[in-house]
C-alpha positions, 0 to 999 in steps of 0.5 A: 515360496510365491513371489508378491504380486505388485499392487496396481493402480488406475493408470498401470502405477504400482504403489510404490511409484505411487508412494514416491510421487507423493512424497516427491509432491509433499517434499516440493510444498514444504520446500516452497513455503509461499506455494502453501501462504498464497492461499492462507494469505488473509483477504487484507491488513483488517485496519480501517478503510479508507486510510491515508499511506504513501508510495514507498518505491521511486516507481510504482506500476498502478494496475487495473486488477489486484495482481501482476497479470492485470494491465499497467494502467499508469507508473507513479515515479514520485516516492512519498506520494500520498495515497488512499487505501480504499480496499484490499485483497490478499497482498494488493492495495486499491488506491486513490491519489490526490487527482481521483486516478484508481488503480492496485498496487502490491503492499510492498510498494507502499508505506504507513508513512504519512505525507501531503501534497499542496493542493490549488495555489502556493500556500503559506506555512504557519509558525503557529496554528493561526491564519495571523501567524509569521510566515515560514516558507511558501508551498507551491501546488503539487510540492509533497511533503511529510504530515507531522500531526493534526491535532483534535478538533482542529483544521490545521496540520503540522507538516514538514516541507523542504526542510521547513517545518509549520502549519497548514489548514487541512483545506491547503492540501491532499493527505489527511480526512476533515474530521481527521487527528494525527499524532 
């Protein structure tokens, strides 16, 4: 009886050893998932641009390109910090904060949480949407706090800041559009 004669391939590799790597390569993909999502990953979230978030970590490293081999170009050390979306790629964010600056960061690193930062001089929170209103506490310049609500048609917002919770006209702070409601 005659023995089989080996199957060769370019590079001298019998088929066997040729059937192995690959089920050793098809083995390493199913095992790393996120090899295989990189590439499925969609271009960004489809929700509108621009938008208002805010900075979820303590400290966020802003980049000059949408990922990790691209330069820190500053580091956010405030969380709540209000930004823009105003593009994404894949998994990182362009954002503008409330001074112009741009730059990327990663998804993870921001939140849909909405928040302002008092803008020009110490502001007067408002017990009532109305310039006449009591006074609740007085905000100075670059004090973040939480957006609560900017009802339709109107150019005051709900905010809560330090615990005090009242009313700022949109032109007091960074963190919400002109034309913009919030529920």
């Amino acid at each position: 009886m005659r023995r089989p004669v080996p199957v060769r391939v370019k590079g001298d590799i019998s088929l066997q050893r040729l059937l192995r790597s690959l089920s050793l390569a098809l083995i390493v993909v199913l095992l790393l998932p996120e090899a295989t999502s990189v590439q499925a990953a969609p271009e960004g979230t489809g929700l509108p641009l621009p938008r208002f978030v805010s900075l979820r970590a303590q400290k966020a490293r802003l980049r000059t390109g949408p990922g990790v081999q691209y330069p820190e170009e500053w580091v956010y050390l405030r969380k709540d910090l209000p930004l823009e979306i105003i593009a994404e790629h894949h998994t990182w964010r362009r954002v503008r904060d409330w001074e112009g600056t741009q730059g990327w960061l990663h998804q993870n690193l921001i939140s849909g949480k909405r928040t302002l930062i008092v803008t020009g001089a110490t502001r007067t929170l408002r017990v009532k949407p109305d310039s006449e209103s009591r006074a609740v506490a007085k905000a100075e310049a670059g004090v973040v706090g939480t957006l609560l609500a900017c009802p339709a048609h109107s150019i005051w917002c709900q905010a809560e800041v330090d615990g005090f919770k009242g009313w700022l006209r949109k032109v007091e702070f960074w963190g919400a559009y002109p034309d913009e409601f919030v529920e």
